[in-house]
C-alpha positions as CSV (number, residue, x, y, z in Angstrom):
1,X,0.0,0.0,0.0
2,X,3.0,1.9,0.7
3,X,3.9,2.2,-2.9
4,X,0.4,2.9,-4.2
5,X,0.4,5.7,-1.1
6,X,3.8,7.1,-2.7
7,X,2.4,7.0,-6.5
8,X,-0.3,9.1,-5.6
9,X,1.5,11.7,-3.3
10,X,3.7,12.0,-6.5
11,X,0.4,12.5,-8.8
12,X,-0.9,15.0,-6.4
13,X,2.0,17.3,-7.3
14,X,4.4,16.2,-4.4
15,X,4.2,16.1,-0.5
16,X,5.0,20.1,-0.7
17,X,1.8,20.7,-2.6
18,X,-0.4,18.3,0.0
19,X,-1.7,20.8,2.8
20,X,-4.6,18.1,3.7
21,X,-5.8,14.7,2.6
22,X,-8.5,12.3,3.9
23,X,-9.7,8.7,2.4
24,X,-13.3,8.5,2.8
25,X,-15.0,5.3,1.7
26,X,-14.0,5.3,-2.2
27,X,-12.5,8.8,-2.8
28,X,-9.3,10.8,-2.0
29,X,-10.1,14.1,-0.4
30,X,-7.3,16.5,-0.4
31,X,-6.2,20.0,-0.4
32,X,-3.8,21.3,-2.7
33,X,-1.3,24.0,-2.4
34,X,-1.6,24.4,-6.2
35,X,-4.1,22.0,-8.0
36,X,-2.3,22.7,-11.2
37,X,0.3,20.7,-10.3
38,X,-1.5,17.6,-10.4
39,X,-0.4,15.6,-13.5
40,X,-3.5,13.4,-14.6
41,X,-1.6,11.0,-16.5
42,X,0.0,9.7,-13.1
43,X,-2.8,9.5,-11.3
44,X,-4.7,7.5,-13.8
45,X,-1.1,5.1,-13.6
46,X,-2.0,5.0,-10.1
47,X,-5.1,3.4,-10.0
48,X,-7.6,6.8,-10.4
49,X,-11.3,6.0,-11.6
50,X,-12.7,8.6,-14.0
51,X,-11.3,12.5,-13.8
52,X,-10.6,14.3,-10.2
53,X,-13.1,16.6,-9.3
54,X,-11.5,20.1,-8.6
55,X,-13.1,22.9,-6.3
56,X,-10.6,25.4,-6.1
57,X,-7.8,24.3,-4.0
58,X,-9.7,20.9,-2.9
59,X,-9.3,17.9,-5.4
60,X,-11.9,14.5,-4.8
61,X,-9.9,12.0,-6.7
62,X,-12.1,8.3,-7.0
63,X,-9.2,5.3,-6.5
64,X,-12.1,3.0,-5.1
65,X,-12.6,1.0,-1.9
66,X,-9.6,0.8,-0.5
67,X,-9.2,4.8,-0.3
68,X,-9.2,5.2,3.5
69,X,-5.9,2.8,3.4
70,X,-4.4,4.6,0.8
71,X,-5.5,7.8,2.6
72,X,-4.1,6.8,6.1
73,X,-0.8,5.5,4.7
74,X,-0.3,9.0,2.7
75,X,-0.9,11.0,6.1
76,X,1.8,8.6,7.8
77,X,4.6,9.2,4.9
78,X,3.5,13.0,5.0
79,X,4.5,13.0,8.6
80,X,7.6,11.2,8.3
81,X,8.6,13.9,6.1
């Protein structure tokens, strides 16, 4: 999960760019420093279903059930720093 955690912190636009995210049932909820640095392309590489939803500086990306692991194990490399 680790790596699949990694891939997506990478799609987001970097653990810089991450000011907040949450897994919540099927669907990575995060805050972005600067949602133009998202690159699509990765996060469809990383497992992303559909397009992210973008509402100003919070992004809603679908990655399915297992987004609350993916969510969890992004907050714990985010704090390892």
């Amino acid at each position: 999960m680790q790596d699949k955690a990694r891939a997506y912190i990478d799609a987001l636009g970097g653990a810089s760019n991450i000011t907040e995210i949450d897994g919540c049932i099927t669907r990575l909820r995060a805050t972005l420093v600067d949602p133009s640095k998202m690159d699509l392309r990765r996060l469809q590489v990383a497992g992303m279903i559909g397009r992210p939803m973008v509402m100003g500086k919070g992004v809603q990306v679908v990655v399915g059930t297992y987004a609350e692991l993916i969510g969890s194990e992004i907050n714990t490399i985010l704090k390892q720093g």
